[in-house]
C-alpha positions in Angstrom: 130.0 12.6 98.8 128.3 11.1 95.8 129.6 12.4 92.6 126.8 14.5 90.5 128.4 13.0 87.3 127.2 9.4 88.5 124.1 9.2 87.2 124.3 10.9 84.2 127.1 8.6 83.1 125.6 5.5 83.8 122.7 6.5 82.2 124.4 7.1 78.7 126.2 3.7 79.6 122.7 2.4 79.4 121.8 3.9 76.5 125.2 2.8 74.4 124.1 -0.4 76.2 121.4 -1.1 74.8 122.2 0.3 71.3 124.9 -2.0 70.9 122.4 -5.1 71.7 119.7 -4.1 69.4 122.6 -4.0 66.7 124.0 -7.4 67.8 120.2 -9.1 68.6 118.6 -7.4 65.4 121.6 -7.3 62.7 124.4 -9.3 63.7 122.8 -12.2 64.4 120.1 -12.7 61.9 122.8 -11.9 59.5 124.8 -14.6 61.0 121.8 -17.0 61.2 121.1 -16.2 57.7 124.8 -17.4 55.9 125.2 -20.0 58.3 122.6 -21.5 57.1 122.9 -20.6 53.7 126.7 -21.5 53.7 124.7 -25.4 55.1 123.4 -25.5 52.0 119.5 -24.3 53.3 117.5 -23.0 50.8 117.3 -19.1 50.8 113.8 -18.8 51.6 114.2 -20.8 55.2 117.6 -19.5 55.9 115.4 -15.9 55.3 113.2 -16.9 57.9 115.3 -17.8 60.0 117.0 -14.5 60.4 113.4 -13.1 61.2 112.9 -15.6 64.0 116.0 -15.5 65.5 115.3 -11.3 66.4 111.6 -12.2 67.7 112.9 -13.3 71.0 115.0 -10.5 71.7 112.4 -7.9 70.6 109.6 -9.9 72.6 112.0 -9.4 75.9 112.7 -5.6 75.4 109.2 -5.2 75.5 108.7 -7.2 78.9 111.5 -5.8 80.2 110.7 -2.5 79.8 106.9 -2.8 80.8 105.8 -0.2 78.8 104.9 0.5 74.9 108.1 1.2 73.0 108.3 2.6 69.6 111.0 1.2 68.2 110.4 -2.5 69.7 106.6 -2.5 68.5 108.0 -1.3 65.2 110.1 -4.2 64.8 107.9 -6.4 65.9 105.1 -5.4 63.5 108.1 -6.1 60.5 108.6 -9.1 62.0 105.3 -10.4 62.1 104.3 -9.4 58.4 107.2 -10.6 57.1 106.5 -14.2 58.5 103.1 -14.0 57.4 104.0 -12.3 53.9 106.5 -15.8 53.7 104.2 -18.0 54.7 101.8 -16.7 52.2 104.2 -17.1 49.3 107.1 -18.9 48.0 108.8 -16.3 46.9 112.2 -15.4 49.6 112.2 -11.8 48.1 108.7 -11.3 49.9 110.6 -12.7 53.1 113.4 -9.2 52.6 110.5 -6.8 52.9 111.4 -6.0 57.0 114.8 -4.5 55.3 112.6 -2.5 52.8 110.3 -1.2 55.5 112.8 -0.7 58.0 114.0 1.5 55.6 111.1 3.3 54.7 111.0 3.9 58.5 114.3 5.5 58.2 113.1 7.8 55.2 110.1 9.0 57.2 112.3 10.2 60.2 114.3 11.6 57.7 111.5 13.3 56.0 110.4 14.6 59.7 113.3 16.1 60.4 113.8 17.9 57.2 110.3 19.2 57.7 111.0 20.4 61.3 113.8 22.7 60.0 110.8 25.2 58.7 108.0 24.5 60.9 108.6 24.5 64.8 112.1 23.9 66.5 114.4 21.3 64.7 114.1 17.7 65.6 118.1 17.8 67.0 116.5 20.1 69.7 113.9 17.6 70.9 116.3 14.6 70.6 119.5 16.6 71.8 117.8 17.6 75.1 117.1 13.9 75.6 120.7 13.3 75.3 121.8 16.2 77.2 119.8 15.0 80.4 121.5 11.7 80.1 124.5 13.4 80.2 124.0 16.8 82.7 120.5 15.7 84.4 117.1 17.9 84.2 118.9 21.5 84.8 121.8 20.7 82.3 119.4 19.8 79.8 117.0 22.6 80.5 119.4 25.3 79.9 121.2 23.4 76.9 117.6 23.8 75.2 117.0 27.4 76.4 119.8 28.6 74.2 117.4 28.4 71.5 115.4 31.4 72.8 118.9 33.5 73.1 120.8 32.6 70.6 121.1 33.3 67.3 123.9 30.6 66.2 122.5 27.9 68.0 119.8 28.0 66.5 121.4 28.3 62.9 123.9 25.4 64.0 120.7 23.4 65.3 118.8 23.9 61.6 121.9 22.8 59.8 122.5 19.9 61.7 118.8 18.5 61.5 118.7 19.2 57.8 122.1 17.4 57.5 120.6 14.3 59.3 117.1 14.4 57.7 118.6 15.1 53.8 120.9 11.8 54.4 118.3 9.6 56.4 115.7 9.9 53.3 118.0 9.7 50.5 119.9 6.5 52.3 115.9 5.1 52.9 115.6 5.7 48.9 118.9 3.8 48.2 118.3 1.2 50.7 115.2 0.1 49.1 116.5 0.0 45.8 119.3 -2.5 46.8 116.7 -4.2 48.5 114.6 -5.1 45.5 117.7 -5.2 42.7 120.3 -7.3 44.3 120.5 -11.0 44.5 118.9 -12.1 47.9 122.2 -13.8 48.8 123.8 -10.1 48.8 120.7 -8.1 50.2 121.7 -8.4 54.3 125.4 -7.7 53.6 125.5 -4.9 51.6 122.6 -2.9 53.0 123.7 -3.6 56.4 127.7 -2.6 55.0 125.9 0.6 53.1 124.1 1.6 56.3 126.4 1.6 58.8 128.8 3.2 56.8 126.4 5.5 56.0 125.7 6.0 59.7 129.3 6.2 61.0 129.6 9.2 58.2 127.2 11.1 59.8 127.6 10.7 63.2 131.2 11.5 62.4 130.6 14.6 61.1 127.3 15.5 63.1 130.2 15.8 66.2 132.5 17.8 64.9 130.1 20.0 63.6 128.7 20.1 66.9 131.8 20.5 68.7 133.1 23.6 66.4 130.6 25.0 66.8 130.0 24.9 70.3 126.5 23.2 70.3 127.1 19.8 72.2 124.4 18.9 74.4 
């Protein structure tokens, strides 16, 4: 007898999956390309570009891989691309940190989204929590995770809460990501945003399940 769990699970091991290798592709190693070569003694604007090559390939194969459009990969593409021809274009290596500005930015207008879904329609944590829950309990699980937002009261106050939580820190991280971006040295830019983010991120996610848990609203 196969066990109903089985699919589920491997499909959140997917998804953790490919989390972690976006991270590692996208972050970890363009930041390691980056002050490698810097620490070489490479100038800071090709030690910058650099870092944006290195994640081109990586993005390039998510996109074959997956034979379909994807957001996020297209997104980071797009970054990718302007910020090579924004550096060729100038001599400047600031003009070369723009994808962590608009990657931010990115981050500030899901952040804005979700603070906006709070009073208009269902909360973004409903749409995005009933992806999750299908991972984890298939179609049916999901389905009736979701429906407790017709039938009750405190899901759906726990669900407004939790959105606003993750939209008011997204788009004020967005505005202080931004402004590190364009007031520290370039030598600091990729360490501390990337420190300040994740910390950032670890916070929230932190609290975003307990909250869920005491409250009784996991999906």
């Amino acid at each position: 007898m196969i066990d109903q769990k089985t699919e589920p699970d491997a499909g959140l091991r997917r998804l953790i999956r490919a989390n972690v290798l976006t991270v590692v592709f996208e972050v970890i190693v363009p930041m390691v390309a980056f002050y490698g070569l810097r620490a070489a003694g490479v100038s800071q604007w090709w030690a910058l570009m650099a870092g944006v090559l290195v994640a081109a390939p990586y993005v390039l194969w998510t996109l074959v891989r997956s034979r379909k459009l994807d957001f996020t990969a297209l997104v980071t593409l797009s970054v990718l691309v302007l910020s090579v021809v924004l550096g060729l274009l100038s001599d400047d290596p600031r003009t070369l940190v723009i994808r962590e500005g608009w990657t931010a930015a990115l981050g500030g207008l899901i952040g804005a989204w979700m603070l906006v879904s709070v009073v208009v329609g269902k909360p973004a944590q409903v749409t995005l929590g009933r992806t999750i829950a299908e991972i984890k309990r298939g179609a049916e699980g999901a389905a009736a995770w979701a429906a407790r937002w017709d039938t009750d009261a405190r899901f759906r106050r726990g669900m407004r809460i939790d959105t606003a939580a993750f939209g008011a820190v997204l788009l004020g991280s967005a505005v202080v990501h931004i402004v590190l971006v364009y007031v520290l040295p370039i030598d600091l830019i990729s360490v501390v945003t990337t420190v300040v983010w994740f910390a950032t991120l670890a916070c929230l996610i932190a609290w975003h399940v307990w909250y869920l848990r005491r409250e009784g609203l996991d999906a």
